[in-house]
Each structure stands twice: as structure tokens, then as C-alpha cells.
N, C-alpha and C positions, 0 to 999 in steps of 0.2 A: 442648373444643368446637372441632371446626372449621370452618372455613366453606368452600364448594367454591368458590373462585374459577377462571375460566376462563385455562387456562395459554397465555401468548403464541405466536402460531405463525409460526416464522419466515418471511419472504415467498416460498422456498423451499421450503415445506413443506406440504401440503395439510394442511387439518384432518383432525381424525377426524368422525364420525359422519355425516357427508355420506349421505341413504338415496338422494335425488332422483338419476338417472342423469344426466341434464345439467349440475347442481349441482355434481358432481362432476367432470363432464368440462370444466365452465368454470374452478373450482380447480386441476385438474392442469393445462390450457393457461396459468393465469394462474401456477401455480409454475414451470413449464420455464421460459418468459419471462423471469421473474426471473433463475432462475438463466444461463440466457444472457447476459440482460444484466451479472451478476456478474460471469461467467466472459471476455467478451468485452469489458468495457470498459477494454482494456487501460491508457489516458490515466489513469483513476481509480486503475488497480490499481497502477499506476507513482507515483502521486503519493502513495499511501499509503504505501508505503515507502519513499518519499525522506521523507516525512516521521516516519516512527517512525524513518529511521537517522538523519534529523537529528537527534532527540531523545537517541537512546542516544548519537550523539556527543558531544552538548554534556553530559550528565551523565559521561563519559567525562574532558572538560575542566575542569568542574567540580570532581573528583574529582583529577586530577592536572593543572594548569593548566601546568606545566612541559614534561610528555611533548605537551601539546598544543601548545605556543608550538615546540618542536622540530620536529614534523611540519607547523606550518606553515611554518618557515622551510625547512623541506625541501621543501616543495612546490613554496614561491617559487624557490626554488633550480633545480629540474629545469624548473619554464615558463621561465625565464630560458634556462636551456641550451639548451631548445629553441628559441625564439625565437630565441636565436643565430645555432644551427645551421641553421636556416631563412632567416634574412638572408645567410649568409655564403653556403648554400649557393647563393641566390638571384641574388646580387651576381658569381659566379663566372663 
């Protein structure tokens, strides 16, 4: 026995069975929309993936806590040189 439940539609996506011609044409303006706004809101789209590579890094760390104390001392190491080379250059 199954039951028909109604399948979610992404905000992208027009329904099916739309017959009304306006109906229709107010869901496709309201899914381009969306998808614009997806595809354009760069700020969001930037912040989602700083934040899924934060994540795989720190499971990264998690996993091998040595290789990650290495890469950060390596990090500190090259802002440092920089910073140097920046004063020294500046001082000159």
C-alpha cells in the first residue's frame, strides 16, 4: 500500500501540473529568481565553502594531529618571513 505523498520541489524548480497560464508563468519568474539569487549571491556561496573546507580540515587534523601541528608551524614560519621581509624592506 502506498500512499501519494507530494514530492518537495526545489525553489528552483517549477512544479509539474501547473494548467493556469499565469500560474505558470508566476512559478517560472519565481524559480529563475531563485536561481539567480543562488547563482549571484556570491558572499553566501564564498561562506559555504570556507565553511565545508573548514570542516574537512579539521577532520583532516583530527585524523592526523601531527601533519596538522606541522603545517601550522609552517605557516607561522612563512607570515613571519614575510613580515620580516616587509619591515626590512620598509626600514631600507
Amino acid at each position: 500500500m502506498s500512499i501519494d505523498r507530494p514530492v518537495p520541489v526545489p525553489r528552483t524548480a517549477v512544479p509539474l501540473g501547473i494548467t493556469d497560464p499565469v500560474e505558470s508563468a508566476r512559478a517560472e519568474l519565481k524559480a529563475a529568481l531563485a536561481a539567480l539569487e543562488v547563482k549571484a549571491n556570491i558572499p553566501r556561496r564564498a561562506s559555504e565553502t570556507v565553511d565545508r573546507k573548514v570542516h574537512e580540515v579539521r577532520a583532516k587534523a583530527q585524523k592526523n594531529p601531527a601533519a596538522a601541528a606541522a603545517v601550522v608551524a609552517g605557516v607561522a614560519a612563512l607570515v613571519g618571513v614575510a613580515v620580516w621581509g616587509i619591515v626590512r624592506a620598509y626600514t631600507r
